[in-house]
The first five atom37 places (N, CA, C, CB, O) and aatype in JSON, in Angstrom:
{
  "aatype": [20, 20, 20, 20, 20, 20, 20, 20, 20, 20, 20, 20, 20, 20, 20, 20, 20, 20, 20, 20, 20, 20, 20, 20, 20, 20, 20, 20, 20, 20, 20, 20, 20, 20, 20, 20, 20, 20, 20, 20, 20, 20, 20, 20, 20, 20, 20, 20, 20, 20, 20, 20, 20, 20, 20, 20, 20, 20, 20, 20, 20, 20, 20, 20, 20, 20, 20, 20, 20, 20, 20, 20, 20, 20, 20, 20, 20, 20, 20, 20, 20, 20, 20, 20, 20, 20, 20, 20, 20, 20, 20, 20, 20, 20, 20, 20, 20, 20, 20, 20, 20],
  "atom_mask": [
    [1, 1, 1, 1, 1],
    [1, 1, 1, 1, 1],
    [1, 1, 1, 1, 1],
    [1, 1, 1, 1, 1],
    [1, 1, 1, 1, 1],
    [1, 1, 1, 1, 1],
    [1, 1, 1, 1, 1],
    [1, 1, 1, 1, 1],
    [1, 1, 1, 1, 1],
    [1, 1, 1, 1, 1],
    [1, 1, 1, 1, 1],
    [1, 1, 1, 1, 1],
    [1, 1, 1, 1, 1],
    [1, 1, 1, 1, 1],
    [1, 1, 1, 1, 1],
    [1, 1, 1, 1, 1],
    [1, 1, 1, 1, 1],
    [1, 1, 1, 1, 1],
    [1, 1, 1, 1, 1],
    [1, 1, 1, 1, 1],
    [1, 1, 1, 1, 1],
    [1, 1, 1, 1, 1],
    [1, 1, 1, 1, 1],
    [1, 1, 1, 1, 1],
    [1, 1, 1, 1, 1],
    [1, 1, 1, 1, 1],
    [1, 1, 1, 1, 1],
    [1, 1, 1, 1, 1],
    [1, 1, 1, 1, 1],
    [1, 1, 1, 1, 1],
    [1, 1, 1, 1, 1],
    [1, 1, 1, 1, 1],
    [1, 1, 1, 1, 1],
    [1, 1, 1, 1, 1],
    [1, 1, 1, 1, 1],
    [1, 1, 1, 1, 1],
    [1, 1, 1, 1, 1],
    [1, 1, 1, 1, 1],
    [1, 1, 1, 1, 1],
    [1, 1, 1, 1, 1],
    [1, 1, 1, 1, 1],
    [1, 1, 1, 1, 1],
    [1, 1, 1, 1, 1],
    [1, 1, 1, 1, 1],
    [1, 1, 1, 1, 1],
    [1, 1, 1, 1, 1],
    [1, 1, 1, 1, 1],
    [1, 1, 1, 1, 1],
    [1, 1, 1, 1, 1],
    [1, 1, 1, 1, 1],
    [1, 1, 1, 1, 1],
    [1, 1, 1, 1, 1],
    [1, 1, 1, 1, 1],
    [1, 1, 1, 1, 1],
    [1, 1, 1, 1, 1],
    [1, 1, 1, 1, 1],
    [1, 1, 1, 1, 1],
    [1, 1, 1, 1, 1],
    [1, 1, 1, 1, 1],
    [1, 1, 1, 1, 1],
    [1, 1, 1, 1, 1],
    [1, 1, 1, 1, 1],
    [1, 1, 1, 1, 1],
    [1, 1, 1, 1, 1],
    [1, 1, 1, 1, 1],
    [1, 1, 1, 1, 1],
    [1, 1, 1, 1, 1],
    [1, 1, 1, 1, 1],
    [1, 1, 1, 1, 1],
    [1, 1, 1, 1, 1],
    [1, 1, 1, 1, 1],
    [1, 1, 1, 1, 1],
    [1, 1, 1, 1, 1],
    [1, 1, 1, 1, 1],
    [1, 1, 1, 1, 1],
    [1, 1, 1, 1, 1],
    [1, 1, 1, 1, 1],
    [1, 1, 1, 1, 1],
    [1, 1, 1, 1, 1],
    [1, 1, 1, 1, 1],
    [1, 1, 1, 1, 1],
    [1, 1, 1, 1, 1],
    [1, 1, 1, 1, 1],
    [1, 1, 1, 1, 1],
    [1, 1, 1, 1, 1],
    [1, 1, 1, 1, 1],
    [1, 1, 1, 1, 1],
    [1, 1, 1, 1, 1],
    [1, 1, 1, 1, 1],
    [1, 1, 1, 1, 1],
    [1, 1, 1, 1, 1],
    [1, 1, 1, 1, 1],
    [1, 1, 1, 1, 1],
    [1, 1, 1, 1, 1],
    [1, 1, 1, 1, 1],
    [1, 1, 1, 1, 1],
    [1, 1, 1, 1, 1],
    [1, 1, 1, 1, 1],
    [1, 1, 1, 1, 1],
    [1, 1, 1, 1, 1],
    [1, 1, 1, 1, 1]
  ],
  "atom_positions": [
    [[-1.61, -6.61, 8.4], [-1.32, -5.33, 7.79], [-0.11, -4.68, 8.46], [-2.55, -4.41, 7.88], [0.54, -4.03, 7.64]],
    [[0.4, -4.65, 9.72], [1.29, -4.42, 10.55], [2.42, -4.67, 10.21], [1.11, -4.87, 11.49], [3.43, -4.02, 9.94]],
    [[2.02, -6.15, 10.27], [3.28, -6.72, 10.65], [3.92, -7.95, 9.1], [2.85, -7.66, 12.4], [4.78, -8.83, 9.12]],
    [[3.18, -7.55, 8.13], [3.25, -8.63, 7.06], [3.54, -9.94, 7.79], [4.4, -8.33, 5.92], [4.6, -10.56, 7.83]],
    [[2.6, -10.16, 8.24], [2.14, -11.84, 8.46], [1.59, -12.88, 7.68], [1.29, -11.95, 9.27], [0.49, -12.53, 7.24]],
    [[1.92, -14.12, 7.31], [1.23, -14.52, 6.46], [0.81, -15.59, 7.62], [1.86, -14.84, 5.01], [1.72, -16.14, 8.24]],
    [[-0.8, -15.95, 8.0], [-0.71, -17.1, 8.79], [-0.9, -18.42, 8.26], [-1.52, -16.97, 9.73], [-0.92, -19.25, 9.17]],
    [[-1.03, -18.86, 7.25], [-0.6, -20.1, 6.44], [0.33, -20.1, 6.02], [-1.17, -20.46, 5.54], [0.5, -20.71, 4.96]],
    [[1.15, -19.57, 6.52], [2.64, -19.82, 5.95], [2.64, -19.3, 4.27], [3.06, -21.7, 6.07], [2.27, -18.23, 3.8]],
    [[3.16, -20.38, 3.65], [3.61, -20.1, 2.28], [2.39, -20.14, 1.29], [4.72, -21.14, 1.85], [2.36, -19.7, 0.14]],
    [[1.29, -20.84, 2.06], [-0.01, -21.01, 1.11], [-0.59, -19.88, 1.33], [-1.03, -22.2, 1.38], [-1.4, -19.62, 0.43]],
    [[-0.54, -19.09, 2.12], [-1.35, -17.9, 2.43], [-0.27, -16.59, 1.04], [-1.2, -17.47, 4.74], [-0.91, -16.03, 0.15]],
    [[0.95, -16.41, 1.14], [1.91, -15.73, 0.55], [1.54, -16.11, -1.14], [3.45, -16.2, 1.19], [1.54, -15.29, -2.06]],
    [[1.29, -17.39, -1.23], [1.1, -17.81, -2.56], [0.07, -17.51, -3.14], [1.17, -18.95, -2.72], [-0.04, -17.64, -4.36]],
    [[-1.07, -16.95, -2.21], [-2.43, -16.43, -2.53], [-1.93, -14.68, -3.13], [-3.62, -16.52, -0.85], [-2.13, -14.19, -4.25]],
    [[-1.16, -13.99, -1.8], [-0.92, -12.39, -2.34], [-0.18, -12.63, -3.72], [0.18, -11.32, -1.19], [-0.42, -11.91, -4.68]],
    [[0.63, -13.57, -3.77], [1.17, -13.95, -5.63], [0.41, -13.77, -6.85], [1.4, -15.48, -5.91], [0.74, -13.16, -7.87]],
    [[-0.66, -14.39, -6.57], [-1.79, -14.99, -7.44], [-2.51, -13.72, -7.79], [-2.81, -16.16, -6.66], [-2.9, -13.23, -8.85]],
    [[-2.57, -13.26, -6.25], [-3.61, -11.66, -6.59], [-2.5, -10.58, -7.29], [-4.36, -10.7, -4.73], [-2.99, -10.06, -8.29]],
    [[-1.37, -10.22, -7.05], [-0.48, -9.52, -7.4], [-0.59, -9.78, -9.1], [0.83, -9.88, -6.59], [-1.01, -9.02, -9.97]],
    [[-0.17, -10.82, -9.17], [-0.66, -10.98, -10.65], [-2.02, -11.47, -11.67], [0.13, -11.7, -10.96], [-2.01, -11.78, -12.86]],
    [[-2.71, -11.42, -11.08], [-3.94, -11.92, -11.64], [-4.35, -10.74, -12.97], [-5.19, -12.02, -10.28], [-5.17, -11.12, -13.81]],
    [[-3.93, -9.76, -13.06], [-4.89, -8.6, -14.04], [-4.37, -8.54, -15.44], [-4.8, -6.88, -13.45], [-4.8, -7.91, -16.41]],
    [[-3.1, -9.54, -15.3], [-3.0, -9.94, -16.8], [-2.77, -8.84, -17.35], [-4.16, -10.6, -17.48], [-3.64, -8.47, -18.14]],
    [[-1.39, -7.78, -17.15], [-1.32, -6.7, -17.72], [-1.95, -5.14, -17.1], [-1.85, -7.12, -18.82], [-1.42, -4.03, -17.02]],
    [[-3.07, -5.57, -16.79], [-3.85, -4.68, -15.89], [-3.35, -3.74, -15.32], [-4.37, -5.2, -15.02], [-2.13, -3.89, -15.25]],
    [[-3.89, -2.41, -14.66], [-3.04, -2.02, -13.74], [-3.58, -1.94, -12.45], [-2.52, -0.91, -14.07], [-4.8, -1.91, -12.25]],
    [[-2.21, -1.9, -11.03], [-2.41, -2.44, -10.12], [-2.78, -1.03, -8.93], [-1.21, -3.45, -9.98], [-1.79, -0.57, -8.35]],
    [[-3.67, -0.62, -8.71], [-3.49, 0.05, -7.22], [-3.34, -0.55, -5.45], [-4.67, 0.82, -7.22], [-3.71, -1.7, -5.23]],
    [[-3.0, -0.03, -4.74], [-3.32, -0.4, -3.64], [-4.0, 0.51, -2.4], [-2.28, -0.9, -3.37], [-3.22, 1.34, -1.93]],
    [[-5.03, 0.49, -1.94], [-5.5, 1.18, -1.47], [-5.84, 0.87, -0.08], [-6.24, 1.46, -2.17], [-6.25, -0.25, 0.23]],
    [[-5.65, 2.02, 0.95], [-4.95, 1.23, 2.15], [-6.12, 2.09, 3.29], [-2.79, 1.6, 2.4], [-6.13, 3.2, 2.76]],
    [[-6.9, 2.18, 4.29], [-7.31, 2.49, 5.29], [-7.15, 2.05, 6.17], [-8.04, 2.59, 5.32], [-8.02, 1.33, 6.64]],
    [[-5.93, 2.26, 6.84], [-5.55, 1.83, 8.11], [-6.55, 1.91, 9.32], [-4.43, 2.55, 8.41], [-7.71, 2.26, 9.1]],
    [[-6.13, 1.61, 10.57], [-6.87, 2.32, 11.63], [-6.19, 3.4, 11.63], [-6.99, 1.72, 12.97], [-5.14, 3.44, 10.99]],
    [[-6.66, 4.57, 12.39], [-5.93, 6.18, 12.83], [-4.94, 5.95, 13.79], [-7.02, 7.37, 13.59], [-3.81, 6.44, 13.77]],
    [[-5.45, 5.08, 14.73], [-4.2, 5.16, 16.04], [-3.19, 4.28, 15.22], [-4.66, 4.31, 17.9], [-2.21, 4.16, 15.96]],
    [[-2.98, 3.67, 14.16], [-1.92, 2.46, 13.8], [-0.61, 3.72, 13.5], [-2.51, 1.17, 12.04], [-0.53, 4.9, 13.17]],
    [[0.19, 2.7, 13.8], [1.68, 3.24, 13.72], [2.23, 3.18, 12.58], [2.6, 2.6, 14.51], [2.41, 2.05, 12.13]],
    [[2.6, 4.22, 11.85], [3.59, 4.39, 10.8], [4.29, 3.39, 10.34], [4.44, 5.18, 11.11], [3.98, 2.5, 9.54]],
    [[5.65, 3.72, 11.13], [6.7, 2.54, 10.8], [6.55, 1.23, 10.48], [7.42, 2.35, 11.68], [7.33, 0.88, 9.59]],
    [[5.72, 0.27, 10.93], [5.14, -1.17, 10.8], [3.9, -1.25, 9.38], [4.3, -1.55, 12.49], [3.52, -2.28, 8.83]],
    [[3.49, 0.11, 9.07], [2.64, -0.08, 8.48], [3.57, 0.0, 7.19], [1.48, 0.72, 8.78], [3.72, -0.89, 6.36]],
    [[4.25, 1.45, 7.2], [5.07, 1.36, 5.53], [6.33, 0.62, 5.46], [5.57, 2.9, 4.9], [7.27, 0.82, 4.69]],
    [[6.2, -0.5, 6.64], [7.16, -1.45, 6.11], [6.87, -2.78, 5.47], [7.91, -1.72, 7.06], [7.48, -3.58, 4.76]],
    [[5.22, -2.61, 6.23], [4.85, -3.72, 5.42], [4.3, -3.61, 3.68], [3.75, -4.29, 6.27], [4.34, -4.51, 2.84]],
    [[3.87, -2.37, 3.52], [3.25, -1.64, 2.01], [4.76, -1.31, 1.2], [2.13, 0.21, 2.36], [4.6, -0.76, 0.11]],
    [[6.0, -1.54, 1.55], [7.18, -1.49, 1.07], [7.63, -2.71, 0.92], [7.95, -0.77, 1.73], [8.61, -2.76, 0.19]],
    [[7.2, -3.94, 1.44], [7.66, -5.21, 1.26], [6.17, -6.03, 0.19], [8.02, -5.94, 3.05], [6.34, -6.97, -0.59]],
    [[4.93, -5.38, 0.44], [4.38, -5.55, -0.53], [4.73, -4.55, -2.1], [3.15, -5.49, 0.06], [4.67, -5.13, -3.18]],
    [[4.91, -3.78, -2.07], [5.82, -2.97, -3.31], [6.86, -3.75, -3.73], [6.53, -1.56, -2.88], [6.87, -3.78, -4.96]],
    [[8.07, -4.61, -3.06], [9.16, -5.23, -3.47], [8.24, -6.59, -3.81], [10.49, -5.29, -2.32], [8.17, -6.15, -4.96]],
    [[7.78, -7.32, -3.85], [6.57, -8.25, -3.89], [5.98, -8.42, -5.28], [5.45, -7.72, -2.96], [6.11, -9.43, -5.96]],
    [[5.03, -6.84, -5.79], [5.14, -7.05, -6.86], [5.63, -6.53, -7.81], [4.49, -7.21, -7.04], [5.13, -6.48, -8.93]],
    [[6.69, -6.06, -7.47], [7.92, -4.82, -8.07], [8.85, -6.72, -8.51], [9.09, -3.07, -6.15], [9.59, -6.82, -9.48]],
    [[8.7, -7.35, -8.01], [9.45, -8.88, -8.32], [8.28, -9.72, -9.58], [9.55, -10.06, -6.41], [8.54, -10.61, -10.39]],
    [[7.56, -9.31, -9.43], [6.34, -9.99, -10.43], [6.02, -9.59, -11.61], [5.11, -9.93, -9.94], [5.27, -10.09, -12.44]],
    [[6.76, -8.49, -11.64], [6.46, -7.71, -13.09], [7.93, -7.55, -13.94], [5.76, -5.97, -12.76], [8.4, -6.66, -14.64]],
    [[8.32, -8.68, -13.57], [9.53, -9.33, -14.84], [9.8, -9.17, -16.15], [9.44, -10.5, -15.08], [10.87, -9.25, -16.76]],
    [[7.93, -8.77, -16.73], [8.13, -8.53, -17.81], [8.73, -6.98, -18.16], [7.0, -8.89, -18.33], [9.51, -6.74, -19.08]],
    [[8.14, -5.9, -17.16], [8.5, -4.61, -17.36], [9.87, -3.97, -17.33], [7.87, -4.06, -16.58], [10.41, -3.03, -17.93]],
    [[10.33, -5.11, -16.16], [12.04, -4.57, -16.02], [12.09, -3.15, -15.4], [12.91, -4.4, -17.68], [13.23, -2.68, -15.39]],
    [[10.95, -2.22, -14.78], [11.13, -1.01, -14.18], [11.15, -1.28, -12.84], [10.18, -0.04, -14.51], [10.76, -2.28, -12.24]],
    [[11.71, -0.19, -12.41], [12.26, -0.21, -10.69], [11.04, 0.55, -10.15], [14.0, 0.76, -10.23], [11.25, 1.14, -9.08]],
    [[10.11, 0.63, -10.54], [8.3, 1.63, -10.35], [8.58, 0.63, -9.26], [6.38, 1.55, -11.73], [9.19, -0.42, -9.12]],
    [[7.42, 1.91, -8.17], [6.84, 1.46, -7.03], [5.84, 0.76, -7.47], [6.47, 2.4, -6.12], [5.73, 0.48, -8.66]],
    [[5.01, 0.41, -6.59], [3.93, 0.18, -6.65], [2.71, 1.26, -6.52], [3.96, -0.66, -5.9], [2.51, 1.93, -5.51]],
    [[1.97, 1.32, -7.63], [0.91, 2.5, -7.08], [0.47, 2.25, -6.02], [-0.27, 2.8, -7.79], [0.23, 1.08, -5.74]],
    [[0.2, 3.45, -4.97], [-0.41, 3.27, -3.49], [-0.88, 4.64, -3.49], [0.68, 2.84, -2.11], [-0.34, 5.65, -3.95]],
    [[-2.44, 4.45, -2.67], [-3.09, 5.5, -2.17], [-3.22, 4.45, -0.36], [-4.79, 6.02, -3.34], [-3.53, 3.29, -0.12]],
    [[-2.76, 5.7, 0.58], [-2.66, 5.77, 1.87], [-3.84, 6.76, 2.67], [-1.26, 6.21, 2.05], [-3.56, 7.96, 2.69]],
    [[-4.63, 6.5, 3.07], [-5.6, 7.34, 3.39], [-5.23, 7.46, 5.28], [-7.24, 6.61, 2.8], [-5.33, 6.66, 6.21]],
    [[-4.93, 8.44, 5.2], [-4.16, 9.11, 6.56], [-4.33, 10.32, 7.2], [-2.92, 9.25, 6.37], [-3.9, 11.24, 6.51]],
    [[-4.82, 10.69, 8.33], [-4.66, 11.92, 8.75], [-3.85, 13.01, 8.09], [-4.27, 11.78, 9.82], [-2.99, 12.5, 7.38]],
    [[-3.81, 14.23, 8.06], [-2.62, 15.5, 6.97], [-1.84, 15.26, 8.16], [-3.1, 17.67, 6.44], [-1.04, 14.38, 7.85]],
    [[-1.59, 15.74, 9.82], [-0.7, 15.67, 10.28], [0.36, 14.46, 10.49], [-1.09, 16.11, 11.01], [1.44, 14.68, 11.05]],
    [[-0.01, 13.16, 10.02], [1.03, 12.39, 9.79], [1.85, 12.34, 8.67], [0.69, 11.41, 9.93], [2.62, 11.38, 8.61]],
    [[1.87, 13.28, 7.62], [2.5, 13.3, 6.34], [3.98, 13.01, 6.86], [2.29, 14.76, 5.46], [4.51, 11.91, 6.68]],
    [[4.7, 14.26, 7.64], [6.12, 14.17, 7.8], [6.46, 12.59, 8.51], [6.63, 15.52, 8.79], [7.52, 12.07, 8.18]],
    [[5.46, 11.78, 9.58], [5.98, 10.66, 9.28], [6.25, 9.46, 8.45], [5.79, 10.47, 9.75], [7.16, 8.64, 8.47]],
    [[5.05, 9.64, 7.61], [4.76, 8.55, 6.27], [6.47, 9.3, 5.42], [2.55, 8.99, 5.01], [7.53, 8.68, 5.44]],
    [[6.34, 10.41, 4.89], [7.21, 10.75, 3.85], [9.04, 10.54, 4.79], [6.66, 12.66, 3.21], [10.03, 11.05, 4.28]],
    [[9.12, 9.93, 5.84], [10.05, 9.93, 6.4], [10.35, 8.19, 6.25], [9.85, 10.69, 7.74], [11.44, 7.64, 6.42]],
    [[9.31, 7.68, 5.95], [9.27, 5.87, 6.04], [9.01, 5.76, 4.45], [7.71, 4.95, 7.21], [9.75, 4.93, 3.91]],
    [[8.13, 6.42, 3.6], [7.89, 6.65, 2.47], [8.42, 7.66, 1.52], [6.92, 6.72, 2.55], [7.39, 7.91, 0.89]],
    [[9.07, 8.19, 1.15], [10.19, 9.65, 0.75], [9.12, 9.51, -0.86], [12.81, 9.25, 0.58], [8.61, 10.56, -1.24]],
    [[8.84, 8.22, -1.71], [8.28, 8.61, -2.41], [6.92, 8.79, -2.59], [8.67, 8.23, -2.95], [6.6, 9.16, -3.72]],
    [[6.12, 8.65, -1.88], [5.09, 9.3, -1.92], [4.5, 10.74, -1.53], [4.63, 8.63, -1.51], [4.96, 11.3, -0.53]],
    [[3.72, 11.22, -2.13], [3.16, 12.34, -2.43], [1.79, 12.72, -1.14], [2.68, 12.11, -4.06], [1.22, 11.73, -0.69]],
    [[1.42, 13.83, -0.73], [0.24, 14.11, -0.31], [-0.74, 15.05, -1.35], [0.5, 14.71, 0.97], [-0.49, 16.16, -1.81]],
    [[-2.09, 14.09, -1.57], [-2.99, 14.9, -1.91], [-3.79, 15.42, -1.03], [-3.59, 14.45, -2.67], [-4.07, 14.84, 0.02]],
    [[-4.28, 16.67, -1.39], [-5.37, 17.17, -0.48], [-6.71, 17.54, -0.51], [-5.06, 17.99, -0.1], [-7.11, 18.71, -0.47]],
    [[-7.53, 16.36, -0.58], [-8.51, 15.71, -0.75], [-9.51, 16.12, 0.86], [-7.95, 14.1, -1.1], [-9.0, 15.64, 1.88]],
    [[-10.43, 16.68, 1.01], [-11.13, 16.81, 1.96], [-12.62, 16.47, 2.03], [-10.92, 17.87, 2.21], [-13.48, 16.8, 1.21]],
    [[-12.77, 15.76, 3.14], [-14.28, 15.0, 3.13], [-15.31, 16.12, 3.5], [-14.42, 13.63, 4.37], [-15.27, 16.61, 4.63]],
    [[-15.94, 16.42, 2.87], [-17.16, 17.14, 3.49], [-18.39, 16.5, 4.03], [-17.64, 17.96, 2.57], [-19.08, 16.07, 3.11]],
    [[-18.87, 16.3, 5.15], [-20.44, 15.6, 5.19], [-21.57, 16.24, 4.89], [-20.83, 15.16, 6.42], [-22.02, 17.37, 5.04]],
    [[-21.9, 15.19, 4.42], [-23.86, 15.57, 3.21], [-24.97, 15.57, 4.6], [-24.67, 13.4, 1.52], [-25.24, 14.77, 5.5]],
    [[-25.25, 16.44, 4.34], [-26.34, 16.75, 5.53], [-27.7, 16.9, 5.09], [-26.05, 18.07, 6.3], [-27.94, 17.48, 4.04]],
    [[-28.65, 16.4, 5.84], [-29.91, 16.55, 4.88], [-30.97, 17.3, 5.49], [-30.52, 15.2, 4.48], [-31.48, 17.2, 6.6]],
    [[-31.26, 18.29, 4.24], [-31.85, 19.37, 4.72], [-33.46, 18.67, 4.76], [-31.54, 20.81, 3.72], [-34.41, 19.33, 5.15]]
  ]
}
């Protein structure tokens, strides 16, 4: 996730291919829970090289679209994500815990 590693080499890469396109039209999200302590920079470089990935697979569309991505991240890291990421957005979505009475 870091570091876009593939450790089978090209058979492992040929698998994210397969999944990238498998939905036959479909549409694609990506949905990401990092760890908290993980570092920015390594992370949206690798979710930017998966975006160019299947931003290359969708040949038929001919659009320069990102890839949909939801990033589930602390609020105080926004200014670094939107500094590695410029197009993505923050929602503000807050967890409440269910407590039982």
């Amino acid at each position: 996730m870091f570091n876009h590693h593939f450790f089978d080499g090209k058979a492992s890469s040929a698998v994210l291919q397969a999944f990238l396109t498998e939905s036959e039209g479909g549409k694609l999200v990506m949905v990401a829970d990092p760890p908290f302590g993980g570092l920015v920079k390594p992370l949206a470089n690798s979710f930017s090289l998966l975006s160019q990935t299947w931003r290359k697979l969708q040949s038929s569309d001919g659009s320069g679209a990102d890839m949909p991505m939801m990033w589930i991240f602390p609020y105080f890291f926004e200014p670094r994500i939107l500094e590695c990421l410029p197009s993505l957005t923050m929602l503000d979505y807050q967890v409440i815990p269910f407590m039982m009475m």
